[in-house]
N, C-alpha and C positions, 0 to 999 in steps of 0.2 A: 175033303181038304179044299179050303177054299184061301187061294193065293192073289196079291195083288202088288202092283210093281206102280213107283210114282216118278215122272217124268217132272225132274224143274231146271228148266235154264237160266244163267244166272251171264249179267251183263256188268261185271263194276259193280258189284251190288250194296246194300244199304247191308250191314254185319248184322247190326243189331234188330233187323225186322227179319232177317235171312233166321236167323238162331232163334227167332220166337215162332217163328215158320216151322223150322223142324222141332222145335220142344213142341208146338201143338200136335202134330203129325205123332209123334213119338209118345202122346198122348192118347193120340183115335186109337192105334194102332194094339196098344197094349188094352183099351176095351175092349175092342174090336175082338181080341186073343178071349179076355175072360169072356164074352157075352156067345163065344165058340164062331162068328161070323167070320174070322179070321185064322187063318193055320201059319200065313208067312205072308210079309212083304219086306219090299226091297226098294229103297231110296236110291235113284239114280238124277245126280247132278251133272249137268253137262255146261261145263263154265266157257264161255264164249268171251273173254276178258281179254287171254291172251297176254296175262301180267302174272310171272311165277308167285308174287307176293299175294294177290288175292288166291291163286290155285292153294297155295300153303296154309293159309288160312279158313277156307273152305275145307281144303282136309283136315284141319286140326276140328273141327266143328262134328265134322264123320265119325271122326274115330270116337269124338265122346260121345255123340249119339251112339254109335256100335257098339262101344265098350258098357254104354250106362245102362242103355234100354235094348240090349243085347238083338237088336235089328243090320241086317244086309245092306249094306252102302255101296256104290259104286260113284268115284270120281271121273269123269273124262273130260280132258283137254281139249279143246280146238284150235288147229292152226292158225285160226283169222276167224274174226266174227262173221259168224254163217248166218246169221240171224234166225229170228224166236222157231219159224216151225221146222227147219232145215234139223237146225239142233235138238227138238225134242225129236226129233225120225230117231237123230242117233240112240237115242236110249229106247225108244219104241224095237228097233232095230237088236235088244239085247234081252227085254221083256219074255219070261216063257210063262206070264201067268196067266190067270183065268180072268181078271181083270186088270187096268191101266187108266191111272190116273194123272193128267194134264194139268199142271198146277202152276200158277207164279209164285216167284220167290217173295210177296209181298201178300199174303196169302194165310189168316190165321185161323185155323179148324175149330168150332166146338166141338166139345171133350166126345161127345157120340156122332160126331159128322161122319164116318167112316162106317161105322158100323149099320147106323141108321140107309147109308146109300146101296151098303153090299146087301144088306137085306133086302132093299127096295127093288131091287137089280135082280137078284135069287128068283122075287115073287114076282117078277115080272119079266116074262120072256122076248119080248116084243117089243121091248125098252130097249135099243141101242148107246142112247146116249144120256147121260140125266147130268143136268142143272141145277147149281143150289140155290137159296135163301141168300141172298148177298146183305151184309148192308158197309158203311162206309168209317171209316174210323170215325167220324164225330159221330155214329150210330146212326145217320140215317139211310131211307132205304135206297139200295143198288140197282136199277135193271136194269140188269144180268140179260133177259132173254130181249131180242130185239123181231120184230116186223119185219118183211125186206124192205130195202130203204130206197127212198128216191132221191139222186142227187140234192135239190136243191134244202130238204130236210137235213139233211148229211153235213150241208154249208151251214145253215143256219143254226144247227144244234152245236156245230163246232168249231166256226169262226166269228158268229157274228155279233156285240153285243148284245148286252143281256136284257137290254130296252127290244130291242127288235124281237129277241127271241119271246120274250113275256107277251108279245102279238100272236106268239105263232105256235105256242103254250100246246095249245088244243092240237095240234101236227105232231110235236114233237111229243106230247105224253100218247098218241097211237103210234106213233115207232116204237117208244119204250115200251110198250106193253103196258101201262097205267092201270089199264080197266080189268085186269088178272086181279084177283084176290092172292094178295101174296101168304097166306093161310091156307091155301089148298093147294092139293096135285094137279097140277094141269099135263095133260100130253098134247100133243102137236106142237111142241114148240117151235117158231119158221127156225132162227138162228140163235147158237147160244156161245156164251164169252168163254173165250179160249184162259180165262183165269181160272176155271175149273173145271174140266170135263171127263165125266167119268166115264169111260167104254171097256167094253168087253174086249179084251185083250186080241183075240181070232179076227174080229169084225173089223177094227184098228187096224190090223194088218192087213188086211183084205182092202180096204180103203188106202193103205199105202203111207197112213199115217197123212202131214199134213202137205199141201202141196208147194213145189221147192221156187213157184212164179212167186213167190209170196216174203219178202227178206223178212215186213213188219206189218202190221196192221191188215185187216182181214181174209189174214189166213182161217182163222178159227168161222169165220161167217162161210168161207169156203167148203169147208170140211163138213160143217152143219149140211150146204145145202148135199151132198155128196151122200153123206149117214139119212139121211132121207128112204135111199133106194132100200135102205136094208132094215130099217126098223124104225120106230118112233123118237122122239126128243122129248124128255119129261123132266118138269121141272117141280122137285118134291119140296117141298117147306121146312120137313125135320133137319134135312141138310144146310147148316149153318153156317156162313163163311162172314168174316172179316175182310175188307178190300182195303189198301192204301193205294189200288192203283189210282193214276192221272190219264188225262185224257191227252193227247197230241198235243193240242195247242200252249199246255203248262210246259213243253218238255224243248220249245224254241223252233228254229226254221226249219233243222233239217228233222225234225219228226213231224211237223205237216207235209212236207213235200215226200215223205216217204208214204205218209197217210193215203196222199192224194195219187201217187204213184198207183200202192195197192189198190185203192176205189176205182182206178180206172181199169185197171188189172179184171178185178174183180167182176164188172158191169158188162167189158167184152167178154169174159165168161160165160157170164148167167145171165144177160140179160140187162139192155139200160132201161132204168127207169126217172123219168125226168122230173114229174111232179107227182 
C-alpha cells in the first residue's frame, strides 16, 4: 500500500485556476490507483482567507471532488493569515502517509505527474525531495530548481529592468539553472520551488516541515538547504507541471518588502552571499 497526502494553502484565491488544480490532481490520482502506484490519498486544503464566503466555496469544490472522484478531503480554517509555510505545517501536522506533497493552488498536474513521481521515489531510496518539469502558462520553460543566490543577482533578476537585466543575462541564466538539460534526471539539486515539492512524509516531519521565521518567500529555498542533511534533491523530467505563479514584484509593494524581509531572514541563516 502506497499512500500520499497533498498540502495546498489557499490565500483569496483565483476559483477557477483553484478547480482546474484539483480536477488535474483528481486526475493523477485516479491513474496513479489504476497503474497500482497509488492505494489512497488525501487532499488537505488549509485556507488562510479568513473570509466564511471563500471557506464555503472551497468546500463546495471538496465535496465534489469527494463525492465525484471518491478521494479524502480535508478543509481547515485559519484564524489570521499565517502565511504559506506556517499553513502548509498544519496539514503536514495531520499527514499519516508514506508520501506529502507541497503544492500551489495555481498548479496544474499532467495526467501521469503523480504516478510518474511516486514511482520515481519507490526506485529511489536516497531521493529525499524531487522537483518537476515546470513550464509557464504561455508554455514556456520554468526554472524551478535554483543555485544559492547572491544578493545582488537576487536584485537584479527581480527589481531591475529588463535592459539591465539582458546585460547580466549570463548571471541570471547560472542561478536558474540554464545549463541543466531539462530532458534528464539530475540529482543534487542546491534549492527547489516550494510550488511542488514531493517528500517522503517521515523525513518531512523530521525536518519539522517548513520553518515558521518565514511568513512568504523563501521558505521553500530554506527547507531545500535543510533536506540536504537527509538525502538528495532530484529533479525528474516525466514529472510535468503547469505554473501561473508570478514573481514578487507583479504582486505590488508589500510582496517585495516581504520578499526582501525573507532574503534577509534567509542569508543570516545560511549564509550571505554578495556577489
Amino acid at each position: 500500500m502506497t499512500t500520499l497526502s497533498i498540502g495546498i494553502v489557499t490565500y483569496r484565491p483565483d476559483f477557477r485556476t483553484l478547480s482546474q488544480t484539483i480536477d488535474t490532481l483528481n486526475t493523477c490520482i485516479n491513474n496513479s490507483r489504476k497503474a497500482g502506484s497509488l492505494t489512497d490519498a488525501c487532499l488537505i486544503i488549509v485556507d488562510n482567507s479568513t473570509c466564511k464566503a471563500v471557506y464555503n466555496k472551497i468546500e463546495q469544490m471538496l465535496e465534489l471532488a469527494q463525492n465525484h472522484y471518491q478521494i479524502t478531503t480535508r478543509l481547515l480554517a485559519t484564524p489570521r493569515n499565517l502565511g504559506y509555510g506556517t499553513a502548509q505545517n498544519l496539514a503536514l501536522e495531520i499527514s499519516t502517509t508514506d508520501y506529502h506533497l507541497v503544492l500551489n493552488p495555481d498548479v496544474l498536474l499532467d495526467e501521469n505527474s503523480l504516478q510518474n513521481a511516486v514511482e520515481f521515489m519507490q526506485q529511489h531510496g536516497d531521493v529525499a525531495l524531487l522537483t518537476p518539469n515546470g513550464r509557464s502558462e504561455q508554455g514556456n520553460k520554468e526554472y524551478l530548481n535554483k543555485r544559492y543566490p547572491d544578493l545582488i543577482t537576487l536584485l537584479l533578476r527581480g527589481f531591475a529592468p529588463q535592459a539591465l537585466k539582458n546585460r547580466f543575462r549570463r548571471r541570471i541564466a547560472q542561478y536558474e539553472m540554464w545549463d541543466l538539460d531539462p530532458e534528464k534526471i539530475h540529482y543534487g539539486i542546491p534549492l527547489a520551488s516550494g510550488c511542488f515539492m514531493l517528500f517522503r512524509t517521515p523525513l518531512l516531519k523530521k525536518l519539522r516541515g517548513f520553518s515558521e521565521k518565514y511568513f512568504l518567500y523563501f521558505e521553500d529555498y530554506d527547507l531545500s538547504m535543510r533536506t540536504h542533511q537527509y538525502g538528495d534533491i532530484a529533479y525528474v523530467p516525466d514529472v510535468r507541471i503547469l505554473h501561473y505563479g508570478g514573481g514578487a514584484t507583479k504582486k505590488g509593494l508589500k510582496h517585495i518588502l516581504l520578499f526582501m524581509r525573507s532574503a534577509i531572514t534567509f542569508f543570516n541563516q545560511h549564509g550571505w552571499k554578495w556577489w
